[in-house]
C-alpha positions as CSV (number, residue, x, y, z in Angstrom):
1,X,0.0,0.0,0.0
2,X,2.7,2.6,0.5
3,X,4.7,2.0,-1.9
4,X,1.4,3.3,-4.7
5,X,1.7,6.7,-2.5
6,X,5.5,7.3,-3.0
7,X,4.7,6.7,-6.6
8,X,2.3,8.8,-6.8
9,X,4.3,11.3,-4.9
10,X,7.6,11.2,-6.9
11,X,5.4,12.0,-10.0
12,X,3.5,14.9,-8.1
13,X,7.0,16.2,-7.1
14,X,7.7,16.0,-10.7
15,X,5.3,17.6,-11.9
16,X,5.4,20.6,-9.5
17,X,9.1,20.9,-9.1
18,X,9.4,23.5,-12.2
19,X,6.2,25.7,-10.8
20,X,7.9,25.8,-7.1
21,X,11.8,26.5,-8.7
22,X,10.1,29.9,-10.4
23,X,8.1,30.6,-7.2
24,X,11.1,30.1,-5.0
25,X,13.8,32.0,-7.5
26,X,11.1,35.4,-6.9
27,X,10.8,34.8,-3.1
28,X,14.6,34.6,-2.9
29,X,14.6,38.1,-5.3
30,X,12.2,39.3,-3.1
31,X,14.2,38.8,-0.4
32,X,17.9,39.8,-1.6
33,X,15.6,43.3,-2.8
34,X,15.3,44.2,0.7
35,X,18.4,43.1,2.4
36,X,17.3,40.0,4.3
37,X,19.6,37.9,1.9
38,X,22.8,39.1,0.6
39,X,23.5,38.9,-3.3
40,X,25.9,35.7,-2.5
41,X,23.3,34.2,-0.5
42,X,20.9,34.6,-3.6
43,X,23.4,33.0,-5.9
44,X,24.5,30.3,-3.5
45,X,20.7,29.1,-3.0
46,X,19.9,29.8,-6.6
47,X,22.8,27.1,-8.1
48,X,21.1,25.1,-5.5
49,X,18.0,25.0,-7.4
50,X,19.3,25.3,-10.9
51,X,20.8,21.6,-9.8
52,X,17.4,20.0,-9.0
C-alpha cells in the first residue's frame, strides 16, 4: 500500500518541481531586494535549485 503513495508522490513532485523553482527563485529576489539575503546568499541558494 505505500509504496502506490511514493509513486504517486515522486510524479507529483515531478510535476510541480518546475512551478515551485520559479516561485522560489522570486521569493529569494524578493528577499535579496530588501536586504534580508545578501546577493551571494541569492546566488548560492539559486545554483542550488538550478541543480534539481
Amino acid at each position: 500500500m505505500s509504496q502506490p503513495h511514493r509513486q504517486l508522490s515522486a510524479e507529483f513532485s515531478f510535476e510541480v518541481l518546475p512551478h515551485r523553482q520559479a516561485e522560489a527563485l522570486r521569493e529569494l529576489g524578493e528577499l535579496r531586494d530588501v536586504d534580508i539575503i545578501t546577493d551571494e546568499e541569492f546566488e548560492a541558494t539559486k545554483k542550488v535549485l538550478d541543480r534539481l
